[in-house]
C-alpha positions in Angstrom: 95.7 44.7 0.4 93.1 43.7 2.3 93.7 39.7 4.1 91.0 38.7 1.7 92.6 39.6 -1.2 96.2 38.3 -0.1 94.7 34.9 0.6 93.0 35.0 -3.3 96.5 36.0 -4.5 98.1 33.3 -2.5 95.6 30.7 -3.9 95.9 31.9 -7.2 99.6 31.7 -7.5 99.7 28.1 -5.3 97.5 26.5 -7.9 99.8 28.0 -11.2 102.5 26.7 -9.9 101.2 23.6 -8.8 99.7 23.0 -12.4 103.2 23.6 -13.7 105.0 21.5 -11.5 103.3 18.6 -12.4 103.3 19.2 -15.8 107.5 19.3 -15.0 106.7 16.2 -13.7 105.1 14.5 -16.1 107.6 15.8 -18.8 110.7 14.5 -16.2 108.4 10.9 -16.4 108.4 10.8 -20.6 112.5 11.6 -20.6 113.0 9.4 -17.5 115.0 12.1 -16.1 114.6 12.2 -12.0 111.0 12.9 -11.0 109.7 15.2 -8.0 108.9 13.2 -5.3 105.4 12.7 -4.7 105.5 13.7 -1.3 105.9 17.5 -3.1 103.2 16.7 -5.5 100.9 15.8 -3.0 102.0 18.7 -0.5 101.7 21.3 -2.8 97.7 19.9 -3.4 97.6 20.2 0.2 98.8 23.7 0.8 96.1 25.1 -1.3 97.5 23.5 -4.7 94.8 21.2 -5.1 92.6 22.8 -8.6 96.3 22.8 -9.8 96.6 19.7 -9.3 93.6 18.2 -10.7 94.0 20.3 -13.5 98.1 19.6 -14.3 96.9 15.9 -13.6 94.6 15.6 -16.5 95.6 18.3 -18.9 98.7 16.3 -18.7 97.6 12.7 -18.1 100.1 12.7 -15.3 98.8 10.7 -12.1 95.7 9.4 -13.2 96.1 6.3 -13.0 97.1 6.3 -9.3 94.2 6.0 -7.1 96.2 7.8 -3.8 96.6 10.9 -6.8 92.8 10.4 -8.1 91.1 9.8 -4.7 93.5 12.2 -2.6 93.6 15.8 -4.9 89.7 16.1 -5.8 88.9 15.3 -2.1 91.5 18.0 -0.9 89.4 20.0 -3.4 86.6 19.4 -2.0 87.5 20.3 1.4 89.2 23.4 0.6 86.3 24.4 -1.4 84.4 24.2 1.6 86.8 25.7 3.8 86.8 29.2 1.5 83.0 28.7 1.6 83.0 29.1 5.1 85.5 32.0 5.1 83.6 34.5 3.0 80.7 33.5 4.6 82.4 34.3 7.7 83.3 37.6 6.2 79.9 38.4 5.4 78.5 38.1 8.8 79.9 40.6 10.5 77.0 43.5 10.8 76.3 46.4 13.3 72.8 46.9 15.8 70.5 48.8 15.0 68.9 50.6 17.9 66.0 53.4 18.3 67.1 56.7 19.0 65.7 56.9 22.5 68.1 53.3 22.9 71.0 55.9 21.8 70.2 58.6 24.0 69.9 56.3 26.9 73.4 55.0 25.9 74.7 58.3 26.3 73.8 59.1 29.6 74.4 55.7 30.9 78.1 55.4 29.4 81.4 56.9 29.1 83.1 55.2 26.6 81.6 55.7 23.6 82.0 58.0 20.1 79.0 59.7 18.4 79.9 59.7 14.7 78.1 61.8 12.3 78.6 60.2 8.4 77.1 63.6 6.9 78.7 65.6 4.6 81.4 68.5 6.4 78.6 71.3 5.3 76.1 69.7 7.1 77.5 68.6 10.1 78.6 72.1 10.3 75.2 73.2 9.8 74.4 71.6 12.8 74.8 68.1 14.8 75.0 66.3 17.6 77.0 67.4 20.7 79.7 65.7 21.0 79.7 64.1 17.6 82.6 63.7 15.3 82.8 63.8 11.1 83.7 60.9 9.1 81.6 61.1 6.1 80.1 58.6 4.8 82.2 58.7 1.4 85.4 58.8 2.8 84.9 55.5 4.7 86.9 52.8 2.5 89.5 50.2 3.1 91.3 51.9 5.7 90.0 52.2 9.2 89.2 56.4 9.8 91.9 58.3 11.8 89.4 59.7 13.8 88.2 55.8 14.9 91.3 54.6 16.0 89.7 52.2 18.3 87.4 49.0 16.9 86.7 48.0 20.0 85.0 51.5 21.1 81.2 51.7 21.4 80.4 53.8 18.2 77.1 55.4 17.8 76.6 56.3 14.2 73.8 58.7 12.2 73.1 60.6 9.4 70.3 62.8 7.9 67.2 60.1 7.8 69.7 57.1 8.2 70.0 55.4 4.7 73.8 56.5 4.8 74.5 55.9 8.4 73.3 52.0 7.7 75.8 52.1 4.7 78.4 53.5 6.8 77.6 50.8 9.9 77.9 48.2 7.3 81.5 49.1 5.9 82.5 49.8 9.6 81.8 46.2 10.5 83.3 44.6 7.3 86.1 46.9 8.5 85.9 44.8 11.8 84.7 47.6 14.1 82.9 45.4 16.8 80.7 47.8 18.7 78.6 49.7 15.6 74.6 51.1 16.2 73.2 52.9 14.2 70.6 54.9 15.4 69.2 56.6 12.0 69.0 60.3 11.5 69.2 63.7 13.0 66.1 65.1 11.6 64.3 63.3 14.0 66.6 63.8 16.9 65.0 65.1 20.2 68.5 65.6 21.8 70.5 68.2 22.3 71.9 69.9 18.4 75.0 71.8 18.2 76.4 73.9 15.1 79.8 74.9 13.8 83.0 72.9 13.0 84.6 73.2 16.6 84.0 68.7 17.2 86.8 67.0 15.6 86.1 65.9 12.0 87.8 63.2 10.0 
């Protein structure tokens, strides 16, 4: 489970149980039985609760008539509305460089620390690729970060045949939160050196 999807489970299950506790509430309020403080009510609008709330206030007509309950819950909506807003667009954002192949080459010669990353098919990389240049086809990257990438802070230079499925596989590398990706588009118009075989290291 990615964090995104735990923080929508956690939202969901916040606002059903909100919902329900005020409409415990309200039921506690018709049998004058003891309440639930309203320093829970509240909380649990604050924690994330708040479409809960709103909604447990008026499919219940629990609250409504308190303007700290009617003022407070939809403007903790509000605001965590915008806060989730601001998250996935956060999410969104992250991307990779694209750079010319002669930018590539140059990257090569001038650094140490990098991985070449071929997101090819295993027949075609065997068929021949770039020296030095590891497999993780482009299919195979998902959810998980590749074993063959175990670092996502390493300078990854990544291409395929004419470099529509290198940009895919930049993209999911980044939403993956690998923060070094360029792409560098394919090897059929690579000027560099081409190796072929299966003796590199392939994912």
């Amino acid at each position: 489970m990615t964090p995104l999807q735990g923080a929508a489970v956690y939202i969901a299950l916040i606002n059903i149980l909100t919902f329900f506790v005020y409409g415990l509430d309200k039921s506690a309020a018709v049998k004058q039985k003891q309440r639930i403080p309203n320093r829970v009510l509240l909380g649990l609008a604050a924690i994330g609760g708040s479409a809960g709330a709103l909604a447990g206030m008026y499919t219940f007509r629990h609250k409504t008539q308190k303007k700290y309950y009617t003022i407070t819950v939809p403007l903790l909506l509000i605001l965590q509305i915008a806060a989730a807003v601001m998250l996935l667009s956060g999410c969104g954002s992250a991307s990779y460089t694209q750079i010319s192949q002669d930018e590539a080459m140059k990257m090569m010669q001038e650094q140490s620390d990098y991985l070449i990353v071929d997101v090819r098919r295993p027949d075609e990389f065997a068929e021949g690729h770039i020296a030095g240049a590891v497999n993780v086809p482009n299919e195979t990257i998902e959810d998980e970060a590749p074993d063959a990438l175990p670092d996502k802070e390493q300078t990854l230079l990544v291409y395929c045949r004419s470099g529509n499925r290198s940009k895919e596989a930049s993209q999911k590398l980044a939403d993956m939160g690998y923060t070094n990706v360029y792409e560098f588009g394919g090897i059929n118009t690579w000027k560099g050196e081409i190796v072929t075989g299966e003796e590199e290291r392939t994912e």
